[in-house]
VEXDRENDO-581262 format. One record per residue (C-alpha): residue number from 1; x, z, y; residue in one letter. Coordinates in pm, 1 decimal. Layout:
<nodes>
node k NUM, c1 X, c3 Z, c2 Y, r a;
...
</nodes>
This chain:
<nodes>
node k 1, c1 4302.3, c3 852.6, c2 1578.3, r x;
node k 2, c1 4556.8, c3 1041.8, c2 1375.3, r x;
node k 3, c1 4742.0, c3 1354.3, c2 1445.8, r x;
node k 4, c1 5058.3, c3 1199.3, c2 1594.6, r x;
node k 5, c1 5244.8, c3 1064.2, c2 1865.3, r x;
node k 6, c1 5101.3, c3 745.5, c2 1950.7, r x;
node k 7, c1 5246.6, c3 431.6, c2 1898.2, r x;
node k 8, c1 5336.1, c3 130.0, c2 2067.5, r x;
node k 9, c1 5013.4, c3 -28.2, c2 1836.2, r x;
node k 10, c1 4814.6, c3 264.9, c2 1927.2, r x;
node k 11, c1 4871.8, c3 225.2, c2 2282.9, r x;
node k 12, c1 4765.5, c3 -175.4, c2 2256.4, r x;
node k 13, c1 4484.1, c3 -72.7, c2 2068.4, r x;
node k 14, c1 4382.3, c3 128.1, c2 2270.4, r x;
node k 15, c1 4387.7, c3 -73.5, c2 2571.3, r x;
node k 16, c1 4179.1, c3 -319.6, c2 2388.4, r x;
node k 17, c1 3925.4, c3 -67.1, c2 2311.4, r x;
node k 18, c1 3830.0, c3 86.1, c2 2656.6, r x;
node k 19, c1 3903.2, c3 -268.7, c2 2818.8, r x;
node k 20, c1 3529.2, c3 -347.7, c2 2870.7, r x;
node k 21, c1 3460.4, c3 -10.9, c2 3042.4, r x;
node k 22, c1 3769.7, c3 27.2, c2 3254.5, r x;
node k 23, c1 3952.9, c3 -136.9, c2 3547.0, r x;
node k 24, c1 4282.2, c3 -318.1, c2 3585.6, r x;
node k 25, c1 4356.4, c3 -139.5, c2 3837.2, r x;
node k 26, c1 4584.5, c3 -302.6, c2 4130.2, r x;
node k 27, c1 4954.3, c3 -242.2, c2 4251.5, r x;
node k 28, c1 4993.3, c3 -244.9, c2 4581.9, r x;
node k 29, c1 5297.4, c3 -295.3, c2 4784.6, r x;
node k 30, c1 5372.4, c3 -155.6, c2 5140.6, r x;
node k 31, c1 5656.7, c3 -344.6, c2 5350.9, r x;
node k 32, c1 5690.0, c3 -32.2, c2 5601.5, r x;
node k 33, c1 5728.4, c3 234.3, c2 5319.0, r x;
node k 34, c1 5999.7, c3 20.7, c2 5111.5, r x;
node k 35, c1 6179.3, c3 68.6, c2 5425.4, r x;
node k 36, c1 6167.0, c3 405.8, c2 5525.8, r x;
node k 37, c1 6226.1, c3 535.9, c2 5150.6, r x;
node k 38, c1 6490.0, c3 197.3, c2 5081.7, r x;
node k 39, c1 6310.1, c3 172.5, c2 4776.5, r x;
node k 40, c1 6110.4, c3 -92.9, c2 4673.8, r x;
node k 41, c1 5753.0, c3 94.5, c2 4571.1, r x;
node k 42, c1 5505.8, c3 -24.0, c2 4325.7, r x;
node k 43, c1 5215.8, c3 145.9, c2 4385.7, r x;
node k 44, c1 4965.2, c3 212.8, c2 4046.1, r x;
node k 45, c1 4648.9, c3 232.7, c2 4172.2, r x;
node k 46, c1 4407.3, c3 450.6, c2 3982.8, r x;
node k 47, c1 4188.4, c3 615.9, c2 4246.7, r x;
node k 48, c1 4045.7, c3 253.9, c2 4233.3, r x;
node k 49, c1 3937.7, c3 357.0, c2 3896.8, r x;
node k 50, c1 3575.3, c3 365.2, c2 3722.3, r x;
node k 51, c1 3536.4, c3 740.0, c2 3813.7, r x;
node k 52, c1 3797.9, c3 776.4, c2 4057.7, r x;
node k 53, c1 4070.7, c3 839.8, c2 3839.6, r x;
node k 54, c1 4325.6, c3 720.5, c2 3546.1, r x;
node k 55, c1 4153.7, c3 1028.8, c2 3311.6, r x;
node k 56, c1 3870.2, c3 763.1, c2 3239.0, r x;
node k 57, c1 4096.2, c3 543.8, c2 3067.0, r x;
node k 58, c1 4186.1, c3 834.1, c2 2818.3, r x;
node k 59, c1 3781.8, c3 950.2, c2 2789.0, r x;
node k 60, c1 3662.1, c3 638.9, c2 2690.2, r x;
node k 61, c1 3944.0, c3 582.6, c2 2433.6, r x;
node k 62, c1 3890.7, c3 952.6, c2 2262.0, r x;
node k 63, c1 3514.3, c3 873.6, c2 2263.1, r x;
node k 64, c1 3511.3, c3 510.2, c2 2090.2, r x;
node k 65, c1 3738.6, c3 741.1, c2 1866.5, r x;
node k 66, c1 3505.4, c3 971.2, c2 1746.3, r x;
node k 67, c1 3254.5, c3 911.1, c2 1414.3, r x;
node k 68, c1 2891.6, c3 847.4, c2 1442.3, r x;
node k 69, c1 2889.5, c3 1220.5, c2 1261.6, r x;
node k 70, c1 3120.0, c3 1317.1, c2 1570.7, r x;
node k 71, c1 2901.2, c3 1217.9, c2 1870.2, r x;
node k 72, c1 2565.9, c3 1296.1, c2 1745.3, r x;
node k 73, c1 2512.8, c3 1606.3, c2 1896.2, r x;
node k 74, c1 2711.5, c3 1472.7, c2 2252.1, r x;
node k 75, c1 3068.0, c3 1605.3, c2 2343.5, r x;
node k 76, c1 3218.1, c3 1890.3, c2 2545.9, r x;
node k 77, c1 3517.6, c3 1998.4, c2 2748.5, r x;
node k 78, c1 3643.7, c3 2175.2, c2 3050.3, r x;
node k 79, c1 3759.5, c3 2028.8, c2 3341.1, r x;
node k 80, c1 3812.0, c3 2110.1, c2 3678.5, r x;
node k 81, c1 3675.3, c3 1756.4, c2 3783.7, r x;
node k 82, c1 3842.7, c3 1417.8, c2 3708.3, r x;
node k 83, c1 3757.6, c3 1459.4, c2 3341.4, r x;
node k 84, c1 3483.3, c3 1605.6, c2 3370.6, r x;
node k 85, c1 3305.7, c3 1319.0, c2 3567.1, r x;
node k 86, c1 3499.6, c3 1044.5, c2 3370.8, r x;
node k 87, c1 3393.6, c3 1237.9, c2 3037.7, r x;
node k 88, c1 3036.2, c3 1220.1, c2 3153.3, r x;
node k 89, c1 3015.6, c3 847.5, c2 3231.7, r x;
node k 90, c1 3251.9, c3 733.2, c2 2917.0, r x;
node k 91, c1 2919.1, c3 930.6, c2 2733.1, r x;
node k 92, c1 2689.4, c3 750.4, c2 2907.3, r x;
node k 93, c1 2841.3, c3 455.8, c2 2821.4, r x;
node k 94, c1 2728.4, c3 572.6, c2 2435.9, r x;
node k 95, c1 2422.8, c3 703.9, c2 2557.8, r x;
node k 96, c1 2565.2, c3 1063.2, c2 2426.3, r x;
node k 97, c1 2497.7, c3 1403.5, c2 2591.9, r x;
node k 98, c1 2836.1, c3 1556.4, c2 2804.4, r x;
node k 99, c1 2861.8, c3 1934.7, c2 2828.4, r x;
node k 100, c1 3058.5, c3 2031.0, c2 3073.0, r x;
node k 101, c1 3242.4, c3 2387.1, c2 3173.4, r x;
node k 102, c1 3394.8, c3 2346.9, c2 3548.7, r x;
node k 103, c1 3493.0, c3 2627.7, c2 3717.5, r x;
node k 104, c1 3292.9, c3 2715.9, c2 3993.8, r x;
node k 105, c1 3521.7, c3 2696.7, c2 4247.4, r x;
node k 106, c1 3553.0, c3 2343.0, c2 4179.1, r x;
node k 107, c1 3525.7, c3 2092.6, c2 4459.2, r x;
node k 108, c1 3161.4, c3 1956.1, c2 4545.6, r x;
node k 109, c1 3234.3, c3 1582.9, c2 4549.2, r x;
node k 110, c1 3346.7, c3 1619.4, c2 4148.3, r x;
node k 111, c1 3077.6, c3 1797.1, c2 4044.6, r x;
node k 112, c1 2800.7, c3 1588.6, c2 4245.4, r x;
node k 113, c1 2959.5, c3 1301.1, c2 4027.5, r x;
node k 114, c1 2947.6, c3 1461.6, c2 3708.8, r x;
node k 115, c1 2569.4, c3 1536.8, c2 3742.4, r x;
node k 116, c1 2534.9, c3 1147.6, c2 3906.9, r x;
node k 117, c1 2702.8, c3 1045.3, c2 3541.9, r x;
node k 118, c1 2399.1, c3 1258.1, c2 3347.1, r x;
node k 119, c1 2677.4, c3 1543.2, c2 3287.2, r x;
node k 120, c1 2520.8, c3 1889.5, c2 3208.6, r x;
node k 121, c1 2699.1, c3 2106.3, c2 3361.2, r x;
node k 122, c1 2771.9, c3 2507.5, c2 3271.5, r x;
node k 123, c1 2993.4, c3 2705.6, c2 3567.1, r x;
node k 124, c1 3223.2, c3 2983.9, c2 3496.3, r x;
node k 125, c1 3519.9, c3 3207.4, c2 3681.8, r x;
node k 126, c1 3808.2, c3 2992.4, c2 3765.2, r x;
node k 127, c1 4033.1, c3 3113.4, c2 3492.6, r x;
node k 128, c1 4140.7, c3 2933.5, c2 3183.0, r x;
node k 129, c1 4005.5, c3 3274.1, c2 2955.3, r x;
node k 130, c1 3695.4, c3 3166.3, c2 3101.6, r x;
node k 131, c1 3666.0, c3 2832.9, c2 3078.9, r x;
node k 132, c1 3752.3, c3 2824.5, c2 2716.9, r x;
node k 133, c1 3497.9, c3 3122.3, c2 2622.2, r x;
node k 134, c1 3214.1, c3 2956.7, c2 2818.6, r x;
node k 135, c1 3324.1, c3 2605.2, c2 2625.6, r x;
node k 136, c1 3306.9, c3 2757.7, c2 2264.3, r x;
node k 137, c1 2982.5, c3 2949.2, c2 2352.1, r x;
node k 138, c1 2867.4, c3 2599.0, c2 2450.4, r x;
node k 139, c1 2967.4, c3 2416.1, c2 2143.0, r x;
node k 140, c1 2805.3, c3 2722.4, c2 1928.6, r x;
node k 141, c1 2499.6, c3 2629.4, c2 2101.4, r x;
node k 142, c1 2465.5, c3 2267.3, c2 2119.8, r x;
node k 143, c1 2678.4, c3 2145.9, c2 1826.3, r x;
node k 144, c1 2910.3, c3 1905.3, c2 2028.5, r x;
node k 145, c1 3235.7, c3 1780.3, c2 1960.8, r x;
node k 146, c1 3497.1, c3 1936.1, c2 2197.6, r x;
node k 147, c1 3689.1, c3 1676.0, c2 2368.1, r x;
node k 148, c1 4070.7, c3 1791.9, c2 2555.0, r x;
node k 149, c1 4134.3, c3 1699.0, c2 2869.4, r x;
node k 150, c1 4463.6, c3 1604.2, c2 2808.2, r x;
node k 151, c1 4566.5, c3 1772.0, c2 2484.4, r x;
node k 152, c1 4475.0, c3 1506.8, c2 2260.2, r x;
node k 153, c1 4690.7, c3 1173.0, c2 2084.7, r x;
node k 154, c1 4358.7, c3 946.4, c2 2192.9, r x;
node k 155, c1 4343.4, c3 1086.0, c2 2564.4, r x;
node k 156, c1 4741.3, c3 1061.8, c2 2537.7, r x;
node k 157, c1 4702.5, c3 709.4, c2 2402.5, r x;
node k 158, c1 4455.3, c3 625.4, c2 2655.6, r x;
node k 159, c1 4644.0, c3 761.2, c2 2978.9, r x;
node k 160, c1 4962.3, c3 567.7, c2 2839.6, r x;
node k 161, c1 4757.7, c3 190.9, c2 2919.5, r x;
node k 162, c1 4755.8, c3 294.9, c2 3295.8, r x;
node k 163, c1 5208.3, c3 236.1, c2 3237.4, r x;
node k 164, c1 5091.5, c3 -45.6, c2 2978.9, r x;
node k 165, c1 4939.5, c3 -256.8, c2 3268.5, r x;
node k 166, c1 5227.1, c3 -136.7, c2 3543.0, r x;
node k 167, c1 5526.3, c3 -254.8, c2 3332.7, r x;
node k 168, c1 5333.6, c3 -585.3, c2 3259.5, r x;
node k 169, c1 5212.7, c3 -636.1, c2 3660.0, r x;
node k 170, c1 5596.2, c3 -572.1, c2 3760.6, r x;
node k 171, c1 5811.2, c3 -603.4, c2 3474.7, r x;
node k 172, c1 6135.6, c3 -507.2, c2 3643.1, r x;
node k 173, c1 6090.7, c3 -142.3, c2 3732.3, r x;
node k 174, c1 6331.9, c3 82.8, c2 3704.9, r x;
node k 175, c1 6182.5, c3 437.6, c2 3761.7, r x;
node k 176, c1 5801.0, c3 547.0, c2 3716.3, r x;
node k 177, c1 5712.9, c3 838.4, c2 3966.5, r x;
node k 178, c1 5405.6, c3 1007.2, c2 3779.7, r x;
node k 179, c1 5257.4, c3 1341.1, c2 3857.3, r x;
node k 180, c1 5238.6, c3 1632.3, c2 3641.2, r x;
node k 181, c1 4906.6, c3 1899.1, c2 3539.8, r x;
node k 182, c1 4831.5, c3 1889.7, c2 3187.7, r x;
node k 183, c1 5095.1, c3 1651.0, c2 3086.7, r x;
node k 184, c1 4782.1, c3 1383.6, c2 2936.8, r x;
node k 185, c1 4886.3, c3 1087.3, c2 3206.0, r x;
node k 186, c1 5272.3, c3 1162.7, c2 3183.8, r x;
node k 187, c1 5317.6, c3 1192.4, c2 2845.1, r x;
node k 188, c1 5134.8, c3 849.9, c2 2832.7, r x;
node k 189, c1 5323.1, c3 675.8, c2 3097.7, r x;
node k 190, c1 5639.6, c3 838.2, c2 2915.3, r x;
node k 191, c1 5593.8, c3 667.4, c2 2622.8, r x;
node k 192, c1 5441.9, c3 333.9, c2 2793.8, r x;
node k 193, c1 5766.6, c3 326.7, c2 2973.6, r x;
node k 194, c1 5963.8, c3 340.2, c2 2673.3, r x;
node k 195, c1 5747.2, c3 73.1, c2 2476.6, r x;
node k 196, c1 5718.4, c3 -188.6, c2 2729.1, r x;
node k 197, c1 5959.2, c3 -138.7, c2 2958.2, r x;
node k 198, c1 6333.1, c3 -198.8, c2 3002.4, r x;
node k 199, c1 6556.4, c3 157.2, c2 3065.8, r x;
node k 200, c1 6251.2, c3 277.3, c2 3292.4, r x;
node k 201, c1 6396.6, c3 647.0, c2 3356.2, r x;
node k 202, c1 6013.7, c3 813.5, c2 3413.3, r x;
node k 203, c1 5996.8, c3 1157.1, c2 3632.9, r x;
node k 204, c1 5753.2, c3 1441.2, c2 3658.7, r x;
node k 205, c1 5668.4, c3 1581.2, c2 3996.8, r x;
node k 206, c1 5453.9, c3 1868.9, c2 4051.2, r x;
node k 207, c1 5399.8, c3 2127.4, c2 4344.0, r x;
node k 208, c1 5605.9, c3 2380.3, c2 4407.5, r x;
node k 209, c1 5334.9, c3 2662.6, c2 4396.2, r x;
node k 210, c1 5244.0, c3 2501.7, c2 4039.8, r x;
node k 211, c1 5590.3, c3 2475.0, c2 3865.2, r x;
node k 212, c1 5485.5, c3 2546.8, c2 3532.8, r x;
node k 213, c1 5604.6, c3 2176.9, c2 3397.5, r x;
node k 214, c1 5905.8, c3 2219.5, c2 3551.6, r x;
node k 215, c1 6021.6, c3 2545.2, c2 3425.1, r x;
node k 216, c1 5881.0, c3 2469.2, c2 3087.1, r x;
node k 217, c1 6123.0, c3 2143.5, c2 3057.6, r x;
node k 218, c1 6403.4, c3 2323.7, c2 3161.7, r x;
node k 219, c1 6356.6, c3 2646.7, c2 2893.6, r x;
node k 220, c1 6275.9, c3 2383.9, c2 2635.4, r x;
node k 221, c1 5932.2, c3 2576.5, c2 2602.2, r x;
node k 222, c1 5569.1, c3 2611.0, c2 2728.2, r x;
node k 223, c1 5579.3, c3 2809.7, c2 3017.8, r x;
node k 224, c1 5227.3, c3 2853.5, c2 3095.8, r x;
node k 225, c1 5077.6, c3 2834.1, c2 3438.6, r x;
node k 226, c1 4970.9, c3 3191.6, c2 3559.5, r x;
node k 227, c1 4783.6, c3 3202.0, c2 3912.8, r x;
node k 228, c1 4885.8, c3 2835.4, c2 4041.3, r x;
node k 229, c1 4837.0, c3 2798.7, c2 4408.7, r x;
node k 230, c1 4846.3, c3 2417.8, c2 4563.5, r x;
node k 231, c1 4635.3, c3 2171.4, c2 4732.1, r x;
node k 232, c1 4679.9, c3 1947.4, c2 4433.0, r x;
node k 233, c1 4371.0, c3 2082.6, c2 4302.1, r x;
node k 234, c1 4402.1, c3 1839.8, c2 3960.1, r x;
node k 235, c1 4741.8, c3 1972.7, c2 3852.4, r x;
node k 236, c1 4640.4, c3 2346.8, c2 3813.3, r x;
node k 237, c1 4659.0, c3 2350.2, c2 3419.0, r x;
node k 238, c1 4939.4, c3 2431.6, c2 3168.4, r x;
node k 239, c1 5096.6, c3 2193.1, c2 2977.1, r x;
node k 240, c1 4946.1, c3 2053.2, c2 2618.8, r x;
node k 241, c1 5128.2, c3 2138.2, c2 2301.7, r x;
node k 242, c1 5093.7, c3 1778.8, c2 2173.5, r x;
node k 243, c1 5217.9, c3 1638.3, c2 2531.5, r x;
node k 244, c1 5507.8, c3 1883.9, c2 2600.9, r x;
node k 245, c1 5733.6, c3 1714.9, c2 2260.6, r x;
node k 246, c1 5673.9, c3 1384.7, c2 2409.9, r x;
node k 247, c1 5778.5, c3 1529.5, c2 2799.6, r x;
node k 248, c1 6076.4, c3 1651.9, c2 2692.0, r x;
node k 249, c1 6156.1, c3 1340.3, c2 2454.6, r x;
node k 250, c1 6090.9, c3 1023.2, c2 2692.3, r x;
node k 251, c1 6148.0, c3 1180.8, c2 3066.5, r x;
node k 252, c1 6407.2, c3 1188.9, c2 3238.3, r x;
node k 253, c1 6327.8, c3 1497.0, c2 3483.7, r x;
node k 254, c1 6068.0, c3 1674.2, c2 3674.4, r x;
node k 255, c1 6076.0, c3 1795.9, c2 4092.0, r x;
node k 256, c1 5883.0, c3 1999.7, c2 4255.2, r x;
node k 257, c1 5728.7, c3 1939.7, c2 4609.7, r x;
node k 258, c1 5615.4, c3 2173.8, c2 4882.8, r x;
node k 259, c1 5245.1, c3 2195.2, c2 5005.8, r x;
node k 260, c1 5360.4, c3 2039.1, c2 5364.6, r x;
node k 261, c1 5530.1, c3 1715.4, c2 5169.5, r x;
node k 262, c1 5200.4, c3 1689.1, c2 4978.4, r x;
node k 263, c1 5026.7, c3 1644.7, c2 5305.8, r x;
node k 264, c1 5294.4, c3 1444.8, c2 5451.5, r x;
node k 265, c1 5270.7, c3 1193.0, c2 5191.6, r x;
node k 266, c1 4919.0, c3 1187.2, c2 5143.9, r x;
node k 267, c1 4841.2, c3 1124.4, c2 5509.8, r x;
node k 268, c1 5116.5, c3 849.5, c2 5550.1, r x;
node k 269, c1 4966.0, c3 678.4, c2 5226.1, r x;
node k 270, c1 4638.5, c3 711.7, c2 5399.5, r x;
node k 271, c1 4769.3, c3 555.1, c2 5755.6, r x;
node k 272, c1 5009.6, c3 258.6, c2 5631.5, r x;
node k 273, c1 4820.7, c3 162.9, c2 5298.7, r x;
node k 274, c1 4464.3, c3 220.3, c2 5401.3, r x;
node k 275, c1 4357.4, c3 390.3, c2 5101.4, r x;
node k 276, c1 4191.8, c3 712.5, c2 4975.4, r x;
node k 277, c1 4411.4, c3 937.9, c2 4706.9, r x;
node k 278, c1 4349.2, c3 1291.3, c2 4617.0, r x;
node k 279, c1 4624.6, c3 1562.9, c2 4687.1, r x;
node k 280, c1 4767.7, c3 1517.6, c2 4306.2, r x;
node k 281, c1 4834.7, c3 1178.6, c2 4347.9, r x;
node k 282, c1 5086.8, c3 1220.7, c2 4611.3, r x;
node k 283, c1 5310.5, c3 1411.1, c2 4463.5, r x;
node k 284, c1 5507.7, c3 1114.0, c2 4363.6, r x;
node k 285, c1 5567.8, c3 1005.4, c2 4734.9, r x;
node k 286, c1 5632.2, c3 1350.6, c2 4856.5, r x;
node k 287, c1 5935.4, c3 1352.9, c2 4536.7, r x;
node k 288, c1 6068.5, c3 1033.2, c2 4780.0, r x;
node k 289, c1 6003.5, c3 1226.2, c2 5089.3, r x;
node k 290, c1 6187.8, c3 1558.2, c2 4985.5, r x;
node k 291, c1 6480.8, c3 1346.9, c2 4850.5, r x;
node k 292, c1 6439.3, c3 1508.8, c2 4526.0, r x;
node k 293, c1 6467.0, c3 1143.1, c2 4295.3, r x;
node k 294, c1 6835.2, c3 976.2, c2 4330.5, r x;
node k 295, c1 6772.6, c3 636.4, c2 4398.7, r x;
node k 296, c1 6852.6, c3 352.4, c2 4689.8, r x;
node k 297, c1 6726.4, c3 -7.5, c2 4647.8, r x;
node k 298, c1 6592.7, c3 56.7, c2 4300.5, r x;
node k 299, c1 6267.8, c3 -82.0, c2 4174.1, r x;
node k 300, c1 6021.8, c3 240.5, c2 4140.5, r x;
node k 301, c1 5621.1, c3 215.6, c2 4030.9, r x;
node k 302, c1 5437.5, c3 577.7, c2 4177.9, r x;
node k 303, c1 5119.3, c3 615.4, c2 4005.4, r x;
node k 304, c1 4814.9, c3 723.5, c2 4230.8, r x;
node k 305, c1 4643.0, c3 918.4, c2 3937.1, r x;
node k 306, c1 4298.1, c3 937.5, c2 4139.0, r x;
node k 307, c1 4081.0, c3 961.4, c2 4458.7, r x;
node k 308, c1 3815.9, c3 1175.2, c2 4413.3, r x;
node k 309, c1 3872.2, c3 1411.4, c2 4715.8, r x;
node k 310, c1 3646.0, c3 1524.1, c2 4945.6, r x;
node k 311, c1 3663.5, c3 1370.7, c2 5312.1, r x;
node k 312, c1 3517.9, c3 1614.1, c2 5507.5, r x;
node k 313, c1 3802.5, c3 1862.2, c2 5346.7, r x;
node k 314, c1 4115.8, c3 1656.9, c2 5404.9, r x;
node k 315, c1 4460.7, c3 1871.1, c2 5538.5, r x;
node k 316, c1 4521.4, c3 1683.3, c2 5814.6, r x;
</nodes>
């Protein structure tokens, strides 16, 4: 893919690529929280997911990207977990090696999945310095192509068919809830929104303890993330340098959530919906909890980014 913003074609094209290997995922609907939030909620499901989370929609995309040239010596990245396993299995798929760095602090149920998709694995300190010396001593090793996590137009490109499939399933939305790490799903949904939507405003939420996003949109520059501290173990990272342009072009806002609305929301999703999510993911409801998005009776789609968390672990 080239080096640029993707495109409405891009974004069809690239649904139509990683369609064989990925899941429509559902959106489900809960009667009890459209009345305690007086909101009608869409609800994107992604921890339903091959992998467990949206970030394989992006990792098979950037790998059916890459050359023959490109893949013959496998692929690489770092990744805290949802990449990392969804990287692994999009290889598989190929029948390419996946080196991966992952900190070693990482939680057990990612990395058991990583090595269940055939990823090779490499642990270092849970620091970004690290990670990314450990990854190019990797690639100096092995020869593989170094695939970004979220800093990347095909991952971009990728993450945006997640929106794609929400404004299709419920065409009349009028705000997308989407949380915030790297910036690779929100950047996508971002431009999604604007594509195939109709005046979808789209908003960032992130913890409060990992406000990088936030600050960074409101300076009008990377702010990076220095010694983040949240449950919301997937949106630890600092924003992208291709995904921060398209944040502050094509949304509207971003909030920030405390730890104990995090919780909140992820146990009531748990108890009304009957569904597993990962801290990350509710950051969207907790926005809705907090009163932070300015809305009443409006039409808004929250996208569950994943569910790869690990039960015996859970904050509640």
């Amino acid at each position: 893919m080239s080096e640029r913003i993707p495109s409405k074609t891009d974004i069809l094209e690239a649904h139509k690529v990683i369609k064989p290997f990925i899941k429509h995922t559902p959106v489900l609907t809960s009667k009890l929280l459209d009345e305690m939030f007086n909101n009608n909620l869409y609800f994107k499901c992604e921890n339903f997911q091959n992998a467990g989370s949206f970030k394989s929609r992006g990792a098979v995309n950037a790998i059916m990207n890459l050359s023959n040239e490109e893949t013959k010596y496998g692929v690489a990245t770092h990744s805290s977990g949802n990449f990392a396993q969804s990287l692994a299995r999009a290889a598989k798929i190929l029948n390419i090696e996946a080196y991966i760095v992952m900190p070693k602090n990482a939680p057990k149920v990612k990395v058991n999945a990583v090595k269940e998709y055939g990823g090779k694995i490499t642990f270092c300190e849970p620091n970004l310095k690290a990670r990314e010396e450990t990854l190019a001593m990797l690639i100096s090793n092995t020869g593989a192509t170094e695939l970004h996590p979220y800093d990347d137009y095909a991952i971009i490109a990728g993450q945006g068919t997640a929106t794609l499939e929400l404004c299709r399933d419920v065409p009349e939305l009028d705000m997308i809830l989407c949380p915030v790490g790297g910036g690779g799903l929100i950047s996508g949904a971002a431009l999604s929104a604007d594509y195939f939507g109709h005046n979808i405003q789209v908003i960032g939420c992130e913890p409060d303890g990992a406000d990088d996003a936030y600050k960074s949109y409101l300076a009008g520059e990377i702010i990076p993330s220095i010694n983040p501290n949240t449950i919301a173990d997937g949106l630890l990272t600092s924003l992208g340098k291709r995904n921060f342009p398209i944040i502050m072009s094509y949304v509207k806002e971003i909030v920030t959530v405390s730890e104990d609305s995090i919780i909140k929301a992820m146990k009531l999703i748990y108890e009304r919906m009957k569904i597993i999510i990962e801290p990350s993911s509710a950051v969207t409801l907790a926005a809705l909890i907090e009163n932070k998005v300015k809305a009443k009776g409006s039409n808004i789609g929250l996208i569950i980014s994943g569910g790869n968390v690990d039960l015996s672990k859970l904050p509640f």
